[in-house]
N, C-alpha and C positions, 0 to 999 in steps of 0.2 A: 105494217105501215099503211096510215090508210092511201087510196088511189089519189085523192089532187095533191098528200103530200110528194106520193112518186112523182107523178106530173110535174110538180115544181121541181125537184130536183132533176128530174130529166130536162128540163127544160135549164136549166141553172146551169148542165153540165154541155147542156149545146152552148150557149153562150160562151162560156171559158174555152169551147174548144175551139168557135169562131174568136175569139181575142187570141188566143195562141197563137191559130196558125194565119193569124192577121200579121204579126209580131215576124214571125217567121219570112212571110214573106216580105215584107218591108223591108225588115234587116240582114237578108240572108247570111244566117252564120255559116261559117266554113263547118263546122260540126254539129249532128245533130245526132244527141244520145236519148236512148230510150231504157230504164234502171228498172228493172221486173218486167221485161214486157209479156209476159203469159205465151199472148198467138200473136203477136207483132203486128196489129191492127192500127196503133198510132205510127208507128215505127213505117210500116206500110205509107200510112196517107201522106206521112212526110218526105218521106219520100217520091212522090207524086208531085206532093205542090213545090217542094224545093229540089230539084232533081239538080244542083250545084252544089248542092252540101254535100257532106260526105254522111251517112249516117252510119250508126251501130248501134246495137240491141245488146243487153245482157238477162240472159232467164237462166235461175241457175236449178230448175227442174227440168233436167235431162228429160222427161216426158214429157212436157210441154211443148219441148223442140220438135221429140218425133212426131207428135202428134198434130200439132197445129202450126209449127214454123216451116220444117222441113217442105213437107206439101206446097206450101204454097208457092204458086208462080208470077206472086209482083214486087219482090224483094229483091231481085239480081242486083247486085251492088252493095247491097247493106252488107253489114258483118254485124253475126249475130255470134255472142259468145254463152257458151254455157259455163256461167262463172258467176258467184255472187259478188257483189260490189259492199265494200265493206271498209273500217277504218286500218289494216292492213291488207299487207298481200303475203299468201300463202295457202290454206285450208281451211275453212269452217263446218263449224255442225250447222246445219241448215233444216227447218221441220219443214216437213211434206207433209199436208192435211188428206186423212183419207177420203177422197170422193170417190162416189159412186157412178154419178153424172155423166154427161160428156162437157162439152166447150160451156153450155150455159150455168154450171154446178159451180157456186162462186168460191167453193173450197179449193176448184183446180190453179186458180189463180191467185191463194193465199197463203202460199208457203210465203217462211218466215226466218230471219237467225233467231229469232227468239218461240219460246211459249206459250201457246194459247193460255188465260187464264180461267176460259171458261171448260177444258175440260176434252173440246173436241178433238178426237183421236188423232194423229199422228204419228209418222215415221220420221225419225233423224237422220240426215246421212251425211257424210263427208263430200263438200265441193270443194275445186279451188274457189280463192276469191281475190280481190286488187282493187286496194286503191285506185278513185279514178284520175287522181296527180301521178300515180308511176305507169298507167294505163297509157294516157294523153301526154306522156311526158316529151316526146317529140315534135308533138304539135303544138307546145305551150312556149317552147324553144323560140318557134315562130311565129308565138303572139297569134297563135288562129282563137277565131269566136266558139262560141258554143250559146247550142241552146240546151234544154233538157228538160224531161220527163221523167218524173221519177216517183214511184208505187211501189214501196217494197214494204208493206204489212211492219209497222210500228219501228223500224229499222231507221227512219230519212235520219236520225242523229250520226248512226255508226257511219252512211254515207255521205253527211256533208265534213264527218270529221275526218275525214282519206280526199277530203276534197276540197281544200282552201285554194289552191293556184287555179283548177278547174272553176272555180266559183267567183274568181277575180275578174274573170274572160268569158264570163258567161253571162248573155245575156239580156236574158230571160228565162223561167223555168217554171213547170206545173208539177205540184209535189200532194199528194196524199198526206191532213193531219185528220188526228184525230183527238178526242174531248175525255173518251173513256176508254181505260185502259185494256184492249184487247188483248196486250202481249205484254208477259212480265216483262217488268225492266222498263219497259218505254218510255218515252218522252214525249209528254201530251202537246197538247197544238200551242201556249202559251210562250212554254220555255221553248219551241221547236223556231216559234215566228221571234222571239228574243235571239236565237243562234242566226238567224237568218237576216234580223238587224245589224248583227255585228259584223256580218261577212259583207254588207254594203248594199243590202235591196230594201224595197219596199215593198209594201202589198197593193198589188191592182185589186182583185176582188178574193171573195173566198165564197163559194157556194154553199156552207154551212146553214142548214135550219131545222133551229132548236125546237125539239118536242119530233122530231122527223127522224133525224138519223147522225150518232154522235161523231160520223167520218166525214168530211168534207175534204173537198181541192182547190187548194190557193194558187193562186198564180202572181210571183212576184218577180220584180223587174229590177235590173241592176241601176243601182243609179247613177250608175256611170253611163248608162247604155248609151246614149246619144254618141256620146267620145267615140266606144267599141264600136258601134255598127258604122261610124264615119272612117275611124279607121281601116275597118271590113274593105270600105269601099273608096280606098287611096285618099280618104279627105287627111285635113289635117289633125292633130290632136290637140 
């Protein structure tokens, strides 16, 4: 990729992360989920800036955990699961890309339920995994908010579809699509932003730029959000 295309995308990806966690703090939802978090780095800072919320993490590479979650010392509070999130609850095959690498090796962060279709090695292994409606089902009881993050390598279909009542009360959210099919099966950014119409959001931005890199991250907003964050905060509805 050449460098002022990196440049722009890094720069595209600080911006969405300042609209985020603009979002966040304005609205403070009572819950703030993080869906693949690798080394729990956003999971981390939200926990920083929204230290009201409740947060949770799910990485369902058990070495991820020990490696980069466990260690660290500014999560006290969070609940971080090792479970993938998925359109039921019970067990999945889940691929683990072989890396070499350490933290920077962007294969450590790209486990999958699905197949790469370009070819790059993997192991499959059995996790639990759970819907994030029987996950949050106690908290939904109570009409609490949500915001969320969500990165799970060509998968955002299997988790918004475990994820309709989570998705009513949510929001805002930054999701991972992508243009070219990375992983068999998937569901490219079109039909993914059309699933994401019908669950009631819109799109603030998308960092997408063509001829750069066919993965981008959108950030869409419930459009109800006004109602929810007023609710959040005893107004009326």
């Amino acid at each position: 990729m050449p460098r002022d295309a990196w440049a722009l995308l890094k720069s595209k990806d600080q911006i969405l992360r300042g609209c985020l966690d603009g979002i966040a703090l304005a609205t403070q939802p009572d819950i703030i989920v993080d869906v693949g978090c690798f080394n729990a780095n956003e999971i981390a800072r939200f926990h920083a800036i929204c230290p009201a919320s409740r947060c949770y993490a799910f990485e369902a590479n058990a070495r991820n955990i020990a490696d980069y979650i466990t260690p660290r010392s500014d999560i006290d509070g969070v609940v971080i699961n090792n479970l993938a999130v998925a359109d039921y609850d019970g067990d999945i095959a889940f691929t683990v890309l072989n890396a070499e690498g350490g933290e920077d090796d962007w294969r450590r962060g790209a486990g999958s339920l699905n197949q790469r279709t370009d070819g790059i090695a993997g192991e499959t292994v059995r996790v639990g995994c759970t819907r994030l409606d029987t996950y949050f089902a106690p908290q939904l009881l109570n009409d609490e908010t949500f915001l969320l993050w969500i990165d799970v390598e060509g998968a955002l279909d299997r988790v918004l579809a475990g994820a309709p009542k989570v998705l009513s009360r949510t929001i805002a959210l930054r999701a991972e699509v992508e243009r070219h099919r990375f992983w068999q099966g998937q569901m490219l950014a079109d039909d993914i932003l059309d699933l994401f119409d019908k669950a009631g959001f819109m799109m603030l931005a998308d960092s997408y730029t063509p001829d750069a890199f066919a993965q981008s991250d959108v950030i869409m907003l419930n459009k109800n959000w006004l109602n929810l964050a007023a609710r959040d905060h005893g107004g009326e509805a």
